[in-house]
N, C-alpha and C positions, 0 to 999 in steps of 0.2 A: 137175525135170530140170536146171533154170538151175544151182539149188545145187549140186546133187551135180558138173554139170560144174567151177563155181568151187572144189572142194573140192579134183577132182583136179587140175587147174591149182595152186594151192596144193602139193600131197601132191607134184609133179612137182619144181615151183620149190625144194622146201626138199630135195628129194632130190640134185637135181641143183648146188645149193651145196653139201654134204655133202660129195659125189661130187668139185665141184671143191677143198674144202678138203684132203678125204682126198692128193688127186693136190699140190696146194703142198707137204701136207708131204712124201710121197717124194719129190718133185723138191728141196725143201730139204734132206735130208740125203742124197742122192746126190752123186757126185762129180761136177764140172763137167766138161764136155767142151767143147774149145773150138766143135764141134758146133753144141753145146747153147745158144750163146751172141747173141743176134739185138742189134744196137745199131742204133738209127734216132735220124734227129731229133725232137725235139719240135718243133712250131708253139708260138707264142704263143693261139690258141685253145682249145688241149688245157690248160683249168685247169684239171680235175681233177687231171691229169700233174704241173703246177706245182703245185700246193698240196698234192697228195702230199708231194714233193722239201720244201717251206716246212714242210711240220711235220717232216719228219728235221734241217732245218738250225738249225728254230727252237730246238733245245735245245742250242748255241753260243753262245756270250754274243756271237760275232764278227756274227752275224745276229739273232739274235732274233726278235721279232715282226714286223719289219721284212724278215723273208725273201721271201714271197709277192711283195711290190712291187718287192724288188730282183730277182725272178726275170724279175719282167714286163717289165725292162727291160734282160733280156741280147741279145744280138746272135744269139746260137746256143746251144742247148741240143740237148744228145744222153743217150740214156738207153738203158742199157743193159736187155735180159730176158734172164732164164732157162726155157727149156723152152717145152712148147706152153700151156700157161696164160698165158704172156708176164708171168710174174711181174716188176715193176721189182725191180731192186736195186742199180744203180749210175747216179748223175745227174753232167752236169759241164756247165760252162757256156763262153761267153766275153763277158765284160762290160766294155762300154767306158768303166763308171764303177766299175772295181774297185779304185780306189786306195783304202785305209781314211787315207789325211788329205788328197785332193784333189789330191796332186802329180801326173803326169801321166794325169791324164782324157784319155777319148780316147782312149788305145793299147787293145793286145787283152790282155785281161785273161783268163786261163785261172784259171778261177773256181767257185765251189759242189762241188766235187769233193767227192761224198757215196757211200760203200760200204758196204751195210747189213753192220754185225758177222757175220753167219752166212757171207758170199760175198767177204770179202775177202780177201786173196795168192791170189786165184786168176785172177790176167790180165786183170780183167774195163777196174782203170785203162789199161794199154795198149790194148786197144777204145776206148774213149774217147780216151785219147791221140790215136790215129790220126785218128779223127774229127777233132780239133780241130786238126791239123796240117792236112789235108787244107784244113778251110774256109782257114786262114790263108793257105796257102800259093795259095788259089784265090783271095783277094781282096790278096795279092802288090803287086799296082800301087796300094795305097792309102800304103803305106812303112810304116805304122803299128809303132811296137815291139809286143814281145811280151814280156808279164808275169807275175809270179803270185805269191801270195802264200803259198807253202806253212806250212799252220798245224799238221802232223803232221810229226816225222823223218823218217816213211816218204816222206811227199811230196816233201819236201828232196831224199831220196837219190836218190829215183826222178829229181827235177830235175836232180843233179847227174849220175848217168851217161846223161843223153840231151844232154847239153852247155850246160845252163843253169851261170848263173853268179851269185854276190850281186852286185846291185847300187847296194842301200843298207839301212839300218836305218829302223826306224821307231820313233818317241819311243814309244810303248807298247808297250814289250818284252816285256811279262807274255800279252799278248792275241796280238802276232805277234811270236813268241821270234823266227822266223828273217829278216824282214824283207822284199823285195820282191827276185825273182828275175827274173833276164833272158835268154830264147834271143836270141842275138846271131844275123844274117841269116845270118852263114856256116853257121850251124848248121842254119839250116833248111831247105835242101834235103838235106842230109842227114839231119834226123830224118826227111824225107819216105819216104828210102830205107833208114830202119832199121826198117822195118815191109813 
């Protein structure tokens, strides 16, 4: 009787994976609603959540194996889902040691900005965007610049029409073609209000 119970337990468990694999993939090739779109924060306890995020970043030569640790040590992370499965598919950070050659540590670093291939130009960056204006704009009284390092054109552009601006180069041009980007304060109560 014990077996037969562990059996069905088993027969249930692999059914009921199945069941939720079958459901990822219609939710993956449906079209997004903004509905459909749930963004919370991560905690730092949630490593599963991080080390997910570390294996999508790890295949960047910018992170590498060295992703997982620099996760561990962002200020705030936000992760977007899709659907009732709460599939991740879009992470972003803000790291107060994002500078890739040590120049100014310490500011907010708008950082890890990762959108798996299947769910990207679908809104999901501005969700997060939002997110990470919000905490900035909430910890306001610390003066701290606001940074980033956009390693995509799309990222750049998306930089440039929210009111970021270059602020300098970085000697390894090959690795971060566009160099370190700056919302200036004026800008940011207004990006507050462009969402």
């Amino acid at each position: 009787m014990i077996v037969a119970a562990g059996i069905n337990r088993d027969i249930r468990a692999k059914h009921k994976e199945r069941m939720r694999r079958c459901i990822m993939r219609v939710e993956k090739f449906r079209p997004v609603r903004p509905a459909d779109i749930r963004v919370r924060t991560v905690e730092l306890c949630e490593t599963d959540v991080l080390a997910l995020w570390a294996t999508h970043l790890a295949g960047y030569r910018q992170w590498g194996t060295g992703a997982l640790g620099e996760l561990m040590n962002t200020e705030f992370r936000v992760c977007a889902y899709i659907g009732k499965c709460g599939t991740p598919v879009a992470f972003a950070s803000i790291n107060p040691k994002g500078s890739p050659d040590g120049i100014d540590e310490g500011q907010l670093y708008f950082d890890h900005l990762c959108v798996l291939p299947d769910y990207q130009q679908m809104g999901l960056v501005d969700s997060l965007y939002a997110r990470q204006i919000a905490y900035t704009q909430k910890h306001e009284h610390e003066r701290r610049l606001i940074r980033r390092v956009p390693l995509h054109v799309r990222v750049a552009q998306f930089s440039v029409e929210r009111g970021w601006r270059p602020h300098r180069s970085l000697a390894d041009k090959e690795l971060y073609p566009f160099g370190v980007y700056e919302l200036p304060r004026s800008r940011l109560e207004a990006a507050g209000s462009f969402y």
